[in-house]
Z-matrix of the N, CA and C atoms (Angstrom, degrees):
N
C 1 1.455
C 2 1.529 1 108.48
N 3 1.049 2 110.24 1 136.87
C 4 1.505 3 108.91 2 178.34
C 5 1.445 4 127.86 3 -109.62
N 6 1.403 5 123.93 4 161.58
C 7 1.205 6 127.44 5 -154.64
C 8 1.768 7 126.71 6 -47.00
N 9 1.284 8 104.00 7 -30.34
C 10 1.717 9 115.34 8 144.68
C 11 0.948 10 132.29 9 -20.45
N 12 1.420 11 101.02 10 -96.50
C 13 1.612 12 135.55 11 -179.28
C 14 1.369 13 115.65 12 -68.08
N 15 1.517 14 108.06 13 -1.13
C 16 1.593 15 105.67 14 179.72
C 17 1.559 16 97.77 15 -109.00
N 18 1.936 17 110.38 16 1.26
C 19 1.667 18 90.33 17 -171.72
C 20 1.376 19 124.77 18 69.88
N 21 1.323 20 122.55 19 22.06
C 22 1.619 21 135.50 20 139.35
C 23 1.425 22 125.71 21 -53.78
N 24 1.380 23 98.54 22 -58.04
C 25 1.252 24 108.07 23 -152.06
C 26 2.039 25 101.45 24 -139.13
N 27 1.316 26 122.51 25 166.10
C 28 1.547 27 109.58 26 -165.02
C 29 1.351 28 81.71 27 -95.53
N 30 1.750 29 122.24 28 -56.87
C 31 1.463 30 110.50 29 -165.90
C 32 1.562 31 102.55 30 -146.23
N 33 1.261 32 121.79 31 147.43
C 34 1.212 33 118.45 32 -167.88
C 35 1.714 34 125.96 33 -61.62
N 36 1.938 35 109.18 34 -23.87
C 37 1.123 36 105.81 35 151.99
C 38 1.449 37 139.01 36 -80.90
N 39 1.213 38 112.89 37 -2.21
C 40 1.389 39 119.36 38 157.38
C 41 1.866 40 117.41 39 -153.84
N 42 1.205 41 98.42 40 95.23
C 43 1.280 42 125.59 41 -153.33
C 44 2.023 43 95.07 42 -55.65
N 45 1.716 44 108.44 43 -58.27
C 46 1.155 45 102.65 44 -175.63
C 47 1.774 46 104.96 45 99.50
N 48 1.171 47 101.31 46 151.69
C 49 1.865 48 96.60 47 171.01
C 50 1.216 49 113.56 48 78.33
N 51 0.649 50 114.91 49 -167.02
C 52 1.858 51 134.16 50 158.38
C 53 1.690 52 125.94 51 -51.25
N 54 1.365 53 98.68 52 -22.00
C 55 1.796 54 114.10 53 -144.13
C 56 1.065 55 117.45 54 -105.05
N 57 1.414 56 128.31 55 115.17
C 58 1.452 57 120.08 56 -176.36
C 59 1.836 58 95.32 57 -152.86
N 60 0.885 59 99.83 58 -152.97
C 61 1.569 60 106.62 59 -167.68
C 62 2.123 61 142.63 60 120.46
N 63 0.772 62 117.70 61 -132.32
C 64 1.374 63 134.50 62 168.21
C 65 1.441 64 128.65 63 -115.91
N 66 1.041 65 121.56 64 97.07
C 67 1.722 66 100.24 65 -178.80
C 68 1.270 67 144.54 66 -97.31
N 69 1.272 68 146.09 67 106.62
C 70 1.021 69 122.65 68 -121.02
C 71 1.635 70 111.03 69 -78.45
N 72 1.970 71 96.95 70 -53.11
C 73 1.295 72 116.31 71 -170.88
C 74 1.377 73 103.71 72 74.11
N 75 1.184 74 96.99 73 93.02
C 76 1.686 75 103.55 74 -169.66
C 77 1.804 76 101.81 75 -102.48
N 78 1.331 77 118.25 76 -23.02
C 79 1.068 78 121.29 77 -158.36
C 80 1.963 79 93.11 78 -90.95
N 81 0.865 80 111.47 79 -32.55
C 82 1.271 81 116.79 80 -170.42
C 83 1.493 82 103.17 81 -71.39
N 84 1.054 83 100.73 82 -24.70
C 85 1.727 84 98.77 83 175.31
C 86 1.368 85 131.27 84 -120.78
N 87 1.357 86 92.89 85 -15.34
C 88 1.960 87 84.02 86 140.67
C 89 1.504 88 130.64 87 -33.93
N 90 2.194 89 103.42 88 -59.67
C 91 1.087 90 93.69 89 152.92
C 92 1.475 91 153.16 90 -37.28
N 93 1.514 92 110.16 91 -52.36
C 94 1.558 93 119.15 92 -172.82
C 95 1.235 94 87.58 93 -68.34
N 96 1.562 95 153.28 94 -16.73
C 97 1.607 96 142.53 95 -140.95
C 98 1.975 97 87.71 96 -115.20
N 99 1.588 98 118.05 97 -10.18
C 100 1.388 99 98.26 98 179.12
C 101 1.163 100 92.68 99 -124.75
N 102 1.745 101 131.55 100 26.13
C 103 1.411 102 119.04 101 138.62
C 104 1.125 103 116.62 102 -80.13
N 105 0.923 104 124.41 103 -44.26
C 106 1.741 105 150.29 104 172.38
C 107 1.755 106 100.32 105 -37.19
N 108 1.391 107 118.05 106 -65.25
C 109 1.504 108 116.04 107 175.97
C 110 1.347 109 111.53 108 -73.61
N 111 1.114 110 139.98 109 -28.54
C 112 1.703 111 136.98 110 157.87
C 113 1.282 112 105.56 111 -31.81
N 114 1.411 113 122.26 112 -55.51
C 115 1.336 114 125.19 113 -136.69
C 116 1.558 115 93.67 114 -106.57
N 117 1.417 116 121.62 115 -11.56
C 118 1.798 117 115.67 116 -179.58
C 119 1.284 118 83.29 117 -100.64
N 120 1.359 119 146.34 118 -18.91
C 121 1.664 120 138.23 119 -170.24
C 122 1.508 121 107.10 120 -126.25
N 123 1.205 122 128.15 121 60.49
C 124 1.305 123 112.23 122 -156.44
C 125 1.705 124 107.47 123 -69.84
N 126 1.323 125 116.85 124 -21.63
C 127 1.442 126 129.49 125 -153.98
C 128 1.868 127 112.03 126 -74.67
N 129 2.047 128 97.90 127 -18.78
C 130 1.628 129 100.17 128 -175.13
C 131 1.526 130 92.87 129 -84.11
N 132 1.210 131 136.43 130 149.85
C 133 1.549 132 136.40 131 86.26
C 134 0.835 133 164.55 132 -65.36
N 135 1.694 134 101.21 133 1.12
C 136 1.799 135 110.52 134 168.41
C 137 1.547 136 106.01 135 -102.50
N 138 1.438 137 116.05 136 91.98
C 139 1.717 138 118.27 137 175.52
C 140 1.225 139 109.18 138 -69.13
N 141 1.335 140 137.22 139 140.53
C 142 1.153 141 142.98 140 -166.30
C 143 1.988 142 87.10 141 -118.21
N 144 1.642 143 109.62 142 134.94
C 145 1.257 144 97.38 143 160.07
C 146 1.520 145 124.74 144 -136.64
N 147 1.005 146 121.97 145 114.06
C 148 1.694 147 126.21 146 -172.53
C 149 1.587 148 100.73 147 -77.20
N 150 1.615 149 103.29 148 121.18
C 151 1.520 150 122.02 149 128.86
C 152 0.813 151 126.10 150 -157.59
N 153 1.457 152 114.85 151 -171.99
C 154 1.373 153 126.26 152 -143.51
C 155 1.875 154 112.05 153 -75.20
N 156 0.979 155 111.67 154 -36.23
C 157 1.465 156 117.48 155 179.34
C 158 1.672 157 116.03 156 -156.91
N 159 1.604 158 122.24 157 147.41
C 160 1.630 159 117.57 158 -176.32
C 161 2.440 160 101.56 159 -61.06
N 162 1.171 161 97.81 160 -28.99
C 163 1.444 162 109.97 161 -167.05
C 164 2.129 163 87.57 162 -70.66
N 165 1.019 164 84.69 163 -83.98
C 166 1.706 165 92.18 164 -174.04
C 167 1.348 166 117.59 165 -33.97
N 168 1.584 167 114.92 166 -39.18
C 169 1.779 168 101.81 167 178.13
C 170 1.614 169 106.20 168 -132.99
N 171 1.206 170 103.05 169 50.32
C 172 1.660 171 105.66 170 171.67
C 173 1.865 172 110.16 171 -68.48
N 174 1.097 173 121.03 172 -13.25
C 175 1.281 174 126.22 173 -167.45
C 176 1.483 175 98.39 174 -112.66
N 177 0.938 176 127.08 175 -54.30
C 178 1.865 177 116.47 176 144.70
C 179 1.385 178 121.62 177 12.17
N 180 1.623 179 85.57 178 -84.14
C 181 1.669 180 122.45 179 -159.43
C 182 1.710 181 106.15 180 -75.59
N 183 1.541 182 99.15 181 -34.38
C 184 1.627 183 99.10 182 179.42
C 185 1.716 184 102.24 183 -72.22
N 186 1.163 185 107.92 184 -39.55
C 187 1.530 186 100.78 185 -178.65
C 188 2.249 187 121.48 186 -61.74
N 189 1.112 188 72.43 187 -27.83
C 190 1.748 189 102.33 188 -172.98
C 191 1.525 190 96.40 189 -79.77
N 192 1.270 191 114.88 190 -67.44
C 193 1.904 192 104.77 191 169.50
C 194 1.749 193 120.29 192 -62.68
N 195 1.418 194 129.63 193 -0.67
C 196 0.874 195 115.55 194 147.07
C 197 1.484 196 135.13 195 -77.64
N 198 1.194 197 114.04 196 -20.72
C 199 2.197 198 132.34 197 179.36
C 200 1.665 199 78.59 198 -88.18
N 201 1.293 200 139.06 199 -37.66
C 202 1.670 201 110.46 200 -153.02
C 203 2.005 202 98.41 201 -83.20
N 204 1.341 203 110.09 202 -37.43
C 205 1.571 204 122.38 203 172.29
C 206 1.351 205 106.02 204 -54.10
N 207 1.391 206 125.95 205 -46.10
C 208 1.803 207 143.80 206 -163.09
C 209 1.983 208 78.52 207 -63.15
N 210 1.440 209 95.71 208 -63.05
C 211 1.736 210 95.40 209 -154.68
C 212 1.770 211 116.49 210 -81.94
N 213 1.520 212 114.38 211 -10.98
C 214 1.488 213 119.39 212 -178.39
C 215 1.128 214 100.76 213 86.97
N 216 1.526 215 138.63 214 31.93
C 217 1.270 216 135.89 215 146.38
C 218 1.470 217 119.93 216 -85.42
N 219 1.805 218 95.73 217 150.43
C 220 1.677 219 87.24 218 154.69
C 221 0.892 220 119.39 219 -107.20
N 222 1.783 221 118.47 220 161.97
C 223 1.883 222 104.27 221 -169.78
C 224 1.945 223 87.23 222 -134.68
N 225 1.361 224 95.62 223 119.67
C 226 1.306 225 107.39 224 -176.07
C 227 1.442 226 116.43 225 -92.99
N 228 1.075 227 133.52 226 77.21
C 229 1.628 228 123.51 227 153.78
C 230 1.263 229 148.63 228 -21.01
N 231 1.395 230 111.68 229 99.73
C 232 1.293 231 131.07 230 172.48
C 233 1.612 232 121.42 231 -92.16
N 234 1.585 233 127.28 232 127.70
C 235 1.372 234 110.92 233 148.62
C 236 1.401 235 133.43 234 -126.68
N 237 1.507 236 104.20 235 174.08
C 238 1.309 237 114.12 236 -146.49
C 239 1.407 238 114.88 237 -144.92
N 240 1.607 239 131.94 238 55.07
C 241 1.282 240 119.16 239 -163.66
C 242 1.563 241 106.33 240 -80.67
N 243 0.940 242 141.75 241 -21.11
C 244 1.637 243 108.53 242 -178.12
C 245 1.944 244 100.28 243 -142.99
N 246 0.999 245 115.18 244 160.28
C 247 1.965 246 136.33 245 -161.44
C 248 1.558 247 77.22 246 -48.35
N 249 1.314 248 138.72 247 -66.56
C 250 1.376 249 123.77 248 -155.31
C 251 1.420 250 109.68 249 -54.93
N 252 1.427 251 141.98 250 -25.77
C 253 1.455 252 135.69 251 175.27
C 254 1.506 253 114.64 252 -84.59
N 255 0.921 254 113.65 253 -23.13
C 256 1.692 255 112.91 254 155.81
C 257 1.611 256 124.24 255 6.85
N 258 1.524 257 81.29 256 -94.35
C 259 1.875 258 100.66 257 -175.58
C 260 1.927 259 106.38 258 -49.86
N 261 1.344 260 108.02 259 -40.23
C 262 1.524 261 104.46 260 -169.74
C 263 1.400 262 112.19 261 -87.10
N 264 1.463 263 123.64 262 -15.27
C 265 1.421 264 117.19 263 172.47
C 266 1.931 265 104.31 264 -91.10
N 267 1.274 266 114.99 265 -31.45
C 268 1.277 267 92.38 266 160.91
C 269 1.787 268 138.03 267 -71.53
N 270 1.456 269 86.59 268 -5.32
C 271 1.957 270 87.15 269 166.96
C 272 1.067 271 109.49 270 -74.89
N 273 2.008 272 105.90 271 -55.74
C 274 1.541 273 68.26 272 -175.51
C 275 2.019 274 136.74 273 -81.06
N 276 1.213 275 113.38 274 -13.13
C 277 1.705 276 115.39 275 154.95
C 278 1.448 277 104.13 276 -29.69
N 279 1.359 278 126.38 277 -48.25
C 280 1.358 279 126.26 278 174.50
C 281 1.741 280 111.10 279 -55.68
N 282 1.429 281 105.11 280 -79.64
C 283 1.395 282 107.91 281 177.78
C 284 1.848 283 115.66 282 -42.96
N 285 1.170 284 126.25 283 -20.06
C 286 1.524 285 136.26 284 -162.63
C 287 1.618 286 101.08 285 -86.09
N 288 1.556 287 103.80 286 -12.49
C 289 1.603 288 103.29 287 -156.15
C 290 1.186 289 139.28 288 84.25
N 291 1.475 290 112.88 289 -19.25
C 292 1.501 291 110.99 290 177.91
C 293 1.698 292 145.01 291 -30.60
N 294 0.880 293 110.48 292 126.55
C 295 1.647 294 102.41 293 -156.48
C 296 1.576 295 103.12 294 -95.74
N 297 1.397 296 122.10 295 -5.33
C 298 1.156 297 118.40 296 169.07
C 299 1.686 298 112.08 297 170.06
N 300 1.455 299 119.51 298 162.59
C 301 1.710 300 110.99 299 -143.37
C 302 1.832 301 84.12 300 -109.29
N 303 1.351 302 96.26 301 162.65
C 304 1.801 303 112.14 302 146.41
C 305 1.294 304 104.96 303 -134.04
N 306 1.814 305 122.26 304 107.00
C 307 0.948 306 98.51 305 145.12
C 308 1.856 307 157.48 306 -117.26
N 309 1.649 308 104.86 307 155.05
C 310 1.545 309 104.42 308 -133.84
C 311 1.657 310 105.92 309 -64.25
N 312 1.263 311 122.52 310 167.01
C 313 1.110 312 141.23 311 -148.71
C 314 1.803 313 96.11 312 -72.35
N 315 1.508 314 132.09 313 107.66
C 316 1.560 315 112.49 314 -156.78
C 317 2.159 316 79.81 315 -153.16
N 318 1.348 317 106.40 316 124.09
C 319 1.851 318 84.44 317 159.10
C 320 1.159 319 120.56 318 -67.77
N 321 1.433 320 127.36 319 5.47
C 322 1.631 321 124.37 320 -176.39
C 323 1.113 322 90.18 321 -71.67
N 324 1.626 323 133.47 322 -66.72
C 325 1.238 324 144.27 323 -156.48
C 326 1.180 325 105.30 324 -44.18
N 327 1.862 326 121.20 325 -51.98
C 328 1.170 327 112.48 326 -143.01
C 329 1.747 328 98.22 327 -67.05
N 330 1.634 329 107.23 328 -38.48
C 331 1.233 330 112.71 329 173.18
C 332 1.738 331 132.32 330 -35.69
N 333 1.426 332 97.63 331 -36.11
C 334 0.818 333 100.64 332 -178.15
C 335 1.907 334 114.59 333 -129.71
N 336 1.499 335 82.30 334 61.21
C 337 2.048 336 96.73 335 -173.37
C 338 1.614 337 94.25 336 -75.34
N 339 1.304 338 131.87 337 -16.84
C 340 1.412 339 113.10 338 -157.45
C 341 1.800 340 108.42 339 -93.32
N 342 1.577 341 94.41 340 -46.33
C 343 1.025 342 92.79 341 167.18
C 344 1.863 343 146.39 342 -90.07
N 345 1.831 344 80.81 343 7.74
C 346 1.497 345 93.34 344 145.05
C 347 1.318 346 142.86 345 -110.89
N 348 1.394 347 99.90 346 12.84
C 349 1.873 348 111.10 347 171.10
C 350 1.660 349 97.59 348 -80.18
N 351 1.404 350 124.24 349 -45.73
C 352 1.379 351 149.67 350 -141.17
C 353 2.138 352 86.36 351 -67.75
N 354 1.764 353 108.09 352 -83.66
C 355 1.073 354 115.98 353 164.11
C 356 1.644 355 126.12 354 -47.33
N 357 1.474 356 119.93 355 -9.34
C 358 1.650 357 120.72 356 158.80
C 359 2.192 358 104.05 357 -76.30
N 360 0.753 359 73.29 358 -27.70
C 361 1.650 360 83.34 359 -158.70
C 362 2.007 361 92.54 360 -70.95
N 363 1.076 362 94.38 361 -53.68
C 364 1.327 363 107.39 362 -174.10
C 365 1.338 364 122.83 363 -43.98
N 366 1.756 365 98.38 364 -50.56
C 367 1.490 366 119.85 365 166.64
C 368 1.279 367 124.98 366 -69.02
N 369 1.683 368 123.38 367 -14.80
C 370 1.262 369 152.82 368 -170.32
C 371 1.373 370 97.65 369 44.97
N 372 1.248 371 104.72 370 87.97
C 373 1.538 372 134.08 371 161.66
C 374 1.427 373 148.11 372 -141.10
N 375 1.215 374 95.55 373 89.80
C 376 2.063 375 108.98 374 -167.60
C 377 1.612 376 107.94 375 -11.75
N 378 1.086 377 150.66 376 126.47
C 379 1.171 378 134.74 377 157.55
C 380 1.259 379 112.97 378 -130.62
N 381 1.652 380 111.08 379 155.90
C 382 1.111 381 121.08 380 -156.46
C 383 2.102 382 83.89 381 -133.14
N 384 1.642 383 108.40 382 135.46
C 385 1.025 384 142.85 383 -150.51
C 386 1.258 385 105.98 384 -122.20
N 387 1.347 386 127.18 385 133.82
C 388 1.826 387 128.76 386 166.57
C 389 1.526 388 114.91 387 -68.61
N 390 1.138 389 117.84 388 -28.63
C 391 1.464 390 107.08 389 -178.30
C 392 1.812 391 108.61 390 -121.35
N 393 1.433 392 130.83 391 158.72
C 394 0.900 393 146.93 392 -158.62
C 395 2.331 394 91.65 393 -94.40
N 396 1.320 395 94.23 394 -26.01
C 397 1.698 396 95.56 395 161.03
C 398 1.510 397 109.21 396 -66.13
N 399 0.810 398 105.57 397 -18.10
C 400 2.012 399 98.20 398 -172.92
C 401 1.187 400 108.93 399 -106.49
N 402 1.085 401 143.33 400 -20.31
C 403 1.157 402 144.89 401 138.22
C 404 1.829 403 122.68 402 -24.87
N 405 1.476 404 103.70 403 -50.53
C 406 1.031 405 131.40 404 175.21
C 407 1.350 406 119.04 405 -60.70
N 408 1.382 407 104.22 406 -27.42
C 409 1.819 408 107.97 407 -160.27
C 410 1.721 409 96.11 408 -106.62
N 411 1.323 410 103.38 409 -11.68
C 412 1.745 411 111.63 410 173.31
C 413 1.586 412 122.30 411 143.54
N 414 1.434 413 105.54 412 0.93
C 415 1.965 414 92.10 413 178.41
C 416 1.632 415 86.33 414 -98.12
N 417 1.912 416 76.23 415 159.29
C 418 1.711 417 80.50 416 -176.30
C 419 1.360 418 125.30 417 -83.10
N 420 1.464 419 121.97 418 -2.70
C 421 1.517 420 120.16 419 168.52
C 422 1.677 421 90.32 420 -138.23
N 423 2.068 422 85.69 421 151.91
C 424 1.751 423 112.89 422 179.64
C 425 1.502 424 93.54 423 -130.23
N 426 1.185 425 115.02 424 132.68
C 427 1.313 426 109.54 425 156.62
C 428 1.715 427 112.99 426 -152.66
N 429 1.312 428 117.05 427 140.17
C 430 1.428 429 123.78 428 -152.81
C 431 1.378 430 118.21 429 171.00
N 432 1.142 431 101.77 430 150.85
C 433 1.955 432 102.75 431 -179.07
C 434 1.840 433 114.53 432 -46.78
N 435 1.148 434 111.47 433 164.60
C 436 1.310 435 115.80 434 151.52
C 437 1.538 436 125.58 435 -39.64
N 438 1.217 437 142.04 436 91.65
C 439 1.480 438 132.45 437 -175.37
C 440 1.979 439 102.23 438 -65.48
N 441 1.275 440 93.68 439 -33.04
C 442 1.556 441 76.54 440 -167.21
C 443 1.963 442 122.63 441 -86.64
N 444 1.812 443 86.83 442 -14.61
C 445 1.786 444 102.08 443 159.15
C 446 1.640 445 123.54 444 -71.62
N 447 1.896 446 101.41 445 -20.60
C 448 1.477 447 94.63 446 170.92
C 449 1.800 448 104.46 447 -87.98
N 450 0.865 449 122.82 448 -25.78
C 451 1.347 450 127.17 449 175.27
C 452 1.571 451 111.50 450 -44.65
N 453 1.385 452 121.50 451 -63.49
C 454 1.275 453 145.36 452 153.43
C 455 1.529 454 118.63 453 -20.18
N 456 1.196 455 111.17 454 -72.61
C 457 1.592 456 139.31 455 175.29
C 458 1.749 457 99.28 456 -49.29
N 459 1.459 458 122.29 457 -75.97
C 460 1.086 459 116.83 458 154.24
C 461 1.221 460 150.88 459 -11.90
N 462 1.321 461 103.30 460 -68.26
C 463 1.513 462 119.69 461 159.01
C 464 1.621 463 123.89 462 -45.39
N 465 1.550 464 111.88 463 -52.16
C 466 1.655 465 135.47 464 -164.08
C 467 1.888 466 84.23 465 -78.79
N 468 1.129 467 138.84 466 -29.55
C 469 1.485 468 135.49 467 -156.42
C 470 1.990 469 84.22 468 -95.83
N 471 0.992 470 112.42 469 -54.18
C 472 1.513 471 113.83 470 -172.41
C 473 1.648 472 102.03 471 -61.34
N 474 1.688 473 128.91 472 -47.03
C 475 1.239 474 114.24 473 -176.15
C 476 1.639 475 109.52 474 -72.94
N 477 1.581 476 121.10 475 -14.73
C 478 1.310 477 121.58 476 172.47
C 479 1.534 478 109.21 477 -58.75
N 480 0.704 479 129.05 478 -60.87
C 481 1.513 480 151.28 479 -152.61
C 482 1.665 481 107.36 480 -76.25
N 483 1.613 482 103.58 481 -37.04
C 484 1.821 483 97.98 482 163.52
C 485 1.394 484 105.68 483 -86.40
N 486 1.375 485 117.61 484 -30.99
C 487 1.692 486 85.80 485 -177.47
C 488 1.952 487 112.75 486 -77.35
N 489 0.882 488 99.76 487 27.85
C 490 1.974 489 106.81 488 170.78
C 491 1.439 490 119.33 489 108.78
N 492 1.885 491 119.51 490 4.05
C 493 1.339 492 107.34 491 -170.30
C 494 1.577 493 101.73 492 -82.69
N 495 1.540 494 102.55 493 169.39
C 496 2.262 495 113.25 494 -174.82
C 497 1.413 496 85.62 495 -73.83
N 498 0.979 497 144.79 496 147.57
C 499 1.418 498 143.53 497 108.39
C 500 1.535 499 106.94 498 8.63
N 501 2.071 500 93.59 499 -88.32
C 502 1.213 501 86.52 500 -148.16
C 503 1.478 502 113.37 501 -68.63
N 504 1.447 503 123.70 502 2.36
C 505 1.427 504 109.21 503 170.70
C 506 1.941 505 128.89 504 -83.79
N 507 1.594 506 99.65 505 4.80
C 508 1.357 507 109.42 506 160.67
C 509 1.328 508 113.96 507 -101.41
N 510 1.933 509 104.19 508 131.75
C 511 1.275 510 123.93 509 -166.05
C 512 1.166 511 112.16 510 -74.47
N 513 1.257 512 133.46 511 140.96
C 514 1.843 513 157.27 512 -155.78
C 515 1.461 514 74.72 513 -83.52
N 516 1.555 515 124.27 514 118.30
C 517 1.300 516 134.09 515 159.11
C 518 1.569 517 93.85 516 -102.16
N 519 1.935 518 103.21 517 153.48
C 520 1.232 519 127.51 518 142.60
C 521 1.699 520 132.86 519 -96.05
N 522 1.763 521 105.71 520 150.55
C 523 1.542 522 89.55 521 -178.49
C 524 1.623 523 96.57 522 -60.47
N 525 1.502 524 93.27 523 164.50
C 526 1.732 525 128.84 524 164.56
C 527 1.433 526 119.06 525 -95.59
N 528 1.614 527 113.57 526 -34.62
C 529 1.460 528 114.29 527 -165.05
C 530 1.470 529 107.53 528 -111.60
N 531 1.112 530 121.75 529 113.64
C 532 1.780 531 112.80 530 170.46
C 533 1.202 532 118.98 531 -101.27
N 534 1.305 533 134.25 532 160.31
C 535 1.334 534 120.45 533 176.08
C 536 1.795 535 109.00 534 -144.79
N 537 1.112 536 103.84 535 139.35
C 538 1.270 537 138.59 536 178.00
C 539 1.579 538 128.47 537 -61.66
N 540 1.113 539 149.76 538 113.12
C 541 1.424 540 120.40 539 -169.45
C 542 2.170 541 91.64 540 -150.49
N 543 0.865 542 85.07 541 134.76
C 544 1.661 543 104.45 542 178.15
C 545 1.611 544 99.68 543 -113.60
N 546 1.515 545 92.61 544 147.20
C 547 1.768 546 99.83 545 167.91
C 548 1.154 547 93.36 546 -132.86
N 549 1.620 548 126.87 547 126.13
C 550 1.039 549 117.39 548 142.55
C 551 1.282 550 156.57 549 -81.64
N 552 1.923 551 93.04 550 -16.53
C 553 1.535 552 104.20 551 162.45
C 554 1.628 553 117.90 552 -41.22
N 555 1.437 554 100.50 553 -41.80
C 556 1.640 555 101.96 554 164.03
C 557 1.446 556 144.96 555 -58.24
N 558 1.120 557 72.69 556 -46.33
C 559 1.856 558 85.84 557 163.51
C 560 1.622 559 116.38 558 -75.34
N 561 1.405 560 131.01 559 -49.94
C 562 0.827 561 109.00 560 154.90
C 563 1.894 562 142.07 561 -18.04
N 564 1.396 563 103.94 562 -70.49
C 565 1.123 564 147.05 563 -163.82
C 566 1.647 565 98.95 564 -63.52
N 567 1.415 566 121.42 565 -20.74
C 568 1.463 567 144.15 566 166.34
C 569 1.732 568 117.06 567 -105.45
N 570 1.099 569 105.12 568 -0.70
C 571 1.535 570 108.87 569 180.00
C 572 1.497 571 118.18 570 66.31
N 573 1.740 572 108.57 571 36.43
C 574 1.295 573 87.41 572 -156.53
C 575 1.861 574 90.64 573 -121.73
N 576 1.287 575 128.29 574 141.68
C 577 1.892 576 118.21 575 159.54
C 578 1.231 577 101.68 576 -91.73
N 579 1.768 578 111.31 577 143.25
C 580 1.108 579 124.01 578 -173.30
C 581 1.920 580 103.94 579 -91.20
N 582 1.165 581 123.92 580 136.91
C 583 1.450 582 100.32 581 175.05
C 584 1.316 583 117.71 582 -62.31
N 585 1.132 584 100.67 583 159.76
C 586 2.279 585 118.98 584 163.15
C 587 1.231 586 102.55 585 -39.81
N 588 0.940 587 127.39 586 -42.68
C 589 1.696 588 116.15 587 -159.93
C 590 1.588 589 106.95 588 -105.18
N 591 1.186 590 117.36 589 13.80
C 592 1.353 591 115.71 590 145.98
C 593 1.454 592 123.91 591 -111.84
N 594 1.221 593 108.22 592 -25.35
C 595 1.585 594 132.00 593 -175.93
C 596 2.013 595 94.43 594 -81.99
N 597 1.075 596 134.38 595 -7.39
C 598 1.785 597 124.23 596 -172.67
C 599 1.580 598 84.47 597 -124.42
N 600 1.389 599 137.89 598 -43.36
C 601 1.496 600 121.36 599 168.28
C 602 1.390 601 123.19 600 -57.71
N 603 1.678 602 135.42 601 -33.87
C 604 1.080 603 144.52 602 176.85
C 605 2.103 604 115.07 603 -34.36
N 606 1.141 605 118.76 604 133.85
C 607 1.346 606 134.33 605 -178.83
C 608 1.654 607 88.43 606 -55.95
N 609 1.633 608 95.92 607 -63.22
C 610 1.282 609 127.34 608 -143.65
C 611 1.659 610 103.61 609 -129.54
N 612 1.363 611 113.14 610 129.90
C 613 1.316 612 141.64 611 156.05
C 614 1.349 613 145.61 612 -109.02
N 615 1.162 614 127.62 613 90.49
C 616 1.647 615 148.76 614 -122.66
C 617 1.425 616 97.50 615 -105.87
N 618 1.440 617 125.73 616 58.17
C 619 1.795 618 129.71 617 174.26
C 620 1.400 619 104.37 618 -46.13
């Protein structure tokens, strides 16, 4: 949900209040992140999707069941708030059939990308990752803004704001740059080829 519609801010060019910043729009790209795994896995239709709670990523999942209806998938919901539920929510994704995971945009996750590429792999299940770092640490797709352009953005909004600008009169920017990251050690390692047209868009290619 974004800073709007969540009642942060009145409008993203002039936020008002206190509130300004980066936005991520996490929900909006959950979606684009389970076209993205459709199209490197075209063969699953049972998407499996991990998060953390129905309260915490209901806007996620609504965005995510709209691309799975668009494409004739089903996208099955799983949750998972802390490392100890792990092992038992990926059985059952196993037992459910799932042909491959998204999981949703959460900082728990990112925390814990390694040891959830490890248990995707295990379960042999394509997964598709919010950041192009997790990709890295072992799921086979990342996709997500620039971390080091929000870093930037961040920074330039924080030195605005000490040298005397309002908050709320700086406009709620979104990233511009996303980036892409394929692993193929993963795919491999699942028997799977990724197509050309995800493998020639990729930032990043993970031999």
């Amino acid at each position: 949900m974004g800073p709007v519609a969540a009642g942060f801010a009145a409008t993203l060019a002039r936020p008002g209040g206190n509130v300004t910043g980066v936005a991520m729009l996490a929900p909006e790209l959950d979606g684009k992140r389970l076209q993205l795994l459709h199209e490197a896995v075209p063969g699953g239709s049972r998407i499996a999707a991990l998060a953390a709670s129905p309260d915490q990523h209901a806007p996620n999942l609504a965005a995510m069941r709209q691309v799975a209806s668009h494409e004739g998938l089903a996208l099955l919901p799983f949750y998972a708030a802390q490392p100890e539920d792990y092992p038992a929510t990926f059985a059952a994704m196993r037992d459910a059939g799932a042909s491959a995971l998204q999981i949703v945009s959460a900082p728990q996750f990112l925390t814990n990308a390694a040891t959830l590429a490890e248990l995707a792999l295990e379960a042999r299940l394509p997964t598709m990752c919010e950041w192009r770092s997790m990709a890295a640490q072992g799921c086979l797709l990342g996709y997500g803004p620039d971390y080091t352009e929000l870093q930037r953005r961040v920074a330039d909004y924080v030195a605005r704001i000490l040298r005397g600008a309002a908050p709320g009169d700086l406009p709620i920017e979104q990233p511009t740059h996303y980036e892409l990251a394929v692993n193929l050690k993963t795919a491999a390692a699942l028997g799977l080829t990724i197509p050309q047209s995800i493998v020639g868009r990729a930032d990043e290619v993970i031999e």
